[in-house]
N, C-alpha and C positions, 0 to 999 in steps of 0.2 A: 408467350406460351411455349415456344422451342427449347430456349433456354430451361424453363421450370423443368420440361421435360429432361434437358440431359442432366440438370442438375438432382434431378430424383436417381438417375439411373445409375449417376456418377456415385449418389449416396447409397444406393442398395448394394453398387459393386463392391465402394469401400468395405460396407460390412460385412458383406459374404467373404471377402477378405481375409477380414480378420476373423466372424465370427465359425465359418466354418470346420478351418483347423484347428481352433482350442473343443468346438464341440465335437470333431473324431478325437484328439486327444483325451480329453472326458470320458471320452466315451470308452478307451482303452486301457485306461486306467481304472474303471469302472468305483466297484464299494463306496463309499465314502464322499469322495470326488461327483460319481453321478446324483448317490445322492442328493448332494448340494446344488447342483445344477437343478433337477425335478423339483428341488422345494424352492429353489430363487423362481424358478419357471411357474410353480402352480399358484405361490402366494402373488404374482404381478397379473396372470391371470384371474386370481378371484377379483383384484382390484378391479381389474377392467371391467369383467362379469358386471363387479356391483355398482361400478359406474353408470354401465348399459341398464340395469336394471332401475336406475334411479328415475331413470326419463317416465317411468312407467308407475311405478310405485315406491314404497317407501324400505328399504333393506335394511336389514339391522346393520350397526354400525363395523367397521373395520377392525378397531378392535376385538372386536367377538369372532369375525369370520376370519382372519387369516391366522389366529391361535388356533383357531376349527382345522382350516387348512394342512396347519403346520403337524399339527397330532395327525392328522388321516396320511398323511405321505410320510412321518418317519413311523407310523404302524405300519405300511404297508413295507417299507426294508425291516426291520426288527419286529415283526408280526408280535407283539405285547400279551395282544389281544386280536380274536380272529376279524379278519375285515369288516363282517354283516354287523359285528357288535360294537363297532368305534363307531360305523354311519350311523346305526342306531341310535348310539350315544348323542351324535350330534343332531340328528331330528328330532328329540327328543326334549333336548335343552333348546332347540329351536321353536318347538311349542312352547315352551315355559316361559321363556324371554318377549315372545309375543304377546301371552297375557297382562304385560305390563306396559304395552306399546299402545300408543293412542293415535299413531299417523295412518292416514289412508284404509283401505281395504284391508286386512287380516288374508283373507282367500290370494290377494295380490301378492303381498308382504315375504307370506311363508312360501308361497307358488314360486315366484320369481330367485327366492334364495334357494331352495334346496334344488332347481334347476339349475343354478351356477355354481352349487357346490358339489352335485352330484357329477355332471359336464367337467368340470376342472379337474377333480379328485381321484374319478373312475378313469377316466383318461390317462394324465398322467403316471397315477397310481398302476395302469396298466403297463404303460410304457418301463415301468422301473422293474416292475418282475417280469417283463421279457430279458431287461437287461441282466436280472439274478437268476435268467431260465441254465439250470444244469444243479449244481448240489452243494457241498460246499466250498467256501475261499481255497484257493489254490487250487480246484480239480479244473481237468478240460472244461467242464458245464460254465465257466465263466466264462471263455473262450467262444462258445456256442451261442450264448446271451450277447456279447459284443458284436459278433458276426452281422445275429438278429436284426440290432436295431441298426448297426451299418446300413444293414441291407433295406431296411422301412426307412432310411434317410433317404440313399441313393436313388430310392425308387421315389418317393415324393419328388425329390429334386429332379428326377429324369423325368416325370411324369410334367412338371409345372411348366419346366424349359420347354420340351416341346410344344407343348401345349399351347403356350405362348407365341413361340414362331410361326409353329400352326397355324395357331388362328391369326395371326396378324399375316400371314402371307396369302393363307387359303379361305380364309371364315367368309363363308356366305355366299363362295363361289361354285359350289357341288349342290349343298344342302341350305335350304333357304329359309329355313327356318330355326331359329334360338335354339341352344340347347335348354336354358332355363329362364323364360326373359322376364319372367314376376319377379326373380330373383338377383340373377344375374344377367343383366340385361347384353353384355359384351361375350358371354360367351356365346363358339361356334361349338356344331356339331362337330365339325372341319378339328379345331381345338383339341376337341374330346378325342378322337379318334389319334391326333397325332402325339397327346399325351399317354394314353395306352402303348405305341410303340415307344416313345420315349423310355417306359416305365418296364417295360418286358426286353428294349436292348442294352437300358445299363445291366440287370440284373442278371440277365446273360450274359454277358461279359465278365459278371464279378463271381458268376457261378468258373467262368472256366480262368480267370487268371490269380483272384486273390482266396489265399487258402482261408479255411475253416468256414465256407459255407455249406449249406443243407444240400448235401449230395441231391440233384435233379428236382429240389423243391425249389430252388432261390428263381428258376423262369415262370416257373406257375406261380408264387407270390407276384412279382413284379408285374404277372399279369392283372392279379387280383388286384395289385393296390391301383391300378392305371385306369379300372375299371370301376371300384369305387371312389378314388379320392375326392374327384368332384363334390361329393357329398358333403365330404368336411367343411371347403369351403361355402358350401349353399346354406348350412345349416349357421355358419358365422355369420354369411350374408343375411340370413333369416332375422337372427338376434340385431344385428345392426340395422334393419331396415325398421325396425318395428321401435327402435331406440330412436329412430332420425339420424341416426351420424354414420359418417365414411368410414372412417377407421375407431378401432376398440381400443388404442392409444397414441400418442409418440413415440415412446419408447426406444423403439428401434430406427433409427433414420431410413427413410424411404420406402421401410417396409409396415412402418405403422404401430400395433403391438402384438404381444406376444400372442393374442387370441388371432389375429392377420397371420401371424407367420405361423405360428403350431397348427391351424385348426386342419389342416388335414394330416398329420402327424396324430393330433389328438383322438381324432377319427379313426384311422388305420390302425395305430395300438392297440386296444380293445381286441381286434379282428385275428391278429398277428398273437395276441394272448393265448386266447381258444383256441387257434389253429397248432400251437406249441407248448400248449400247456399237460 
């Protein structure tokens, strides 16, 4: 058991490794570049979605939903057509495609897809016009947008580490009862609380040393995201419990898949939208 243990920790380290500087270079790069990141991330995402969702009912097939996919997150960088009228489009063709469907429940079928493509789409899709928050290519406003999701990385990441040490050092020695134990049975309140300062001291830190953050907003964000992020996770935990399985893939070594490692990223962006939009 020791072993499997460091050998996970050894594999999430590798890929934090590597994965984490090519996603701040991405990320600084922005146009195009994040693009492609958002659409690699939301089409392995719906996959997962519609795997989870198989345990349960019957999803229309892969071919149909990650073309669906693909159109709602390059509308949402090249706005074609306004956002309400591309979902539209795709719920719409979601009824239609149903009528000719003979597996399982219909109420299941359609329920379970437009929950995973909704969750994927609006997520991500959010995440991508924070990154394009400010006007057009080459003004400061892209400068502003990269700051952004810096700063909704950082603080996830600040939020998670402590969280972690937190609760593995402190959990269950103050407060004696779960933070969410239907859900997530391992977390502390202990956790929760040392993820909040995780999340509120990188983000003061990146307010006072790395330039182009939100003059006196980046400590109240990091406060905000420390105090919701949990959510992200419990609502992935939600979808996986009710599927029967551990993780929403492989994908990623040690970390599981993309629905594992986004879901509070995916969570926060939406929040991080409206609050800079």
């Amino acid at each position: 058991m020791s072993s499997l243990v460091h050998n996970n920790l050894f594999q999430r380290v590798a890929v934090a490794l590597v994965g984490i500087p090519l996603l701040l270079w991405i990320n600084m790069k922005g146009g195009l570049f994040f693009l492609g990141l958002v659409l690699v991330l939301s089409l392995m995402a719906t996959y997962e979605f519609r795997s989870l969702a198989a345990h349960r009912a019957h999803p229309p097939t892969l071919l149909l939903l990650l073309p669906m996919t693909a159109f709602l997150q390059v509308n949402f960088y090249f706005r074609f057509i306004d956002y309400w009228e591309a979902m539209l489009a795709v719920v719409m063709l979601l009824y239609v495609v149903e009528l000719w469907r003979q597996q399982g429940s219909q109420f299941l079928n359609i329920g379970s897809t437009l929950v995973g493509l909704v969750y994927v789409n609006l997520s991500f899709g959010a995440l991508l016009r924070l990154r394009l928050t400010g006007a057009v290519p080459g003004s400061p406003g892209f400068a502003v947008g990269a700051s952004l999701v810096l700063l909704l990385f950082v603080c996830v990441w600040g939020a998670d580490i402590f969280a972690y040490f937190g609760g593995s050092r402190f959990g269950g020695k103050f407060i004696g009862r779960k933070l969410f134990p239907r859900l997530s049975p391992k977390k502390s309140w202990e956790g929760y609380f040392f993820g909040i300062i995780g999340s509120f001291a990188v983000a003061w830190l990146c307010s006072r040393y790395v330039p182009g953050f939100p003059d006196g907003q980046a400590p109240l964000i990091g406060l905000l995201v420390g105090v919701v992020s949990p959510a992200g996770d419990l609502m992935e935990s939600m979808f996986k419990r009710d599927a029967g399985v551990k993780d929403s893939s492989g994908v990623i070594p040690g970390h599981g898949g993309v629905l594992d490692r986004f879901d509070t990223v995916m969570f926060i962006a939406p929040l991080l939208y409206f609050f800079f939009r």
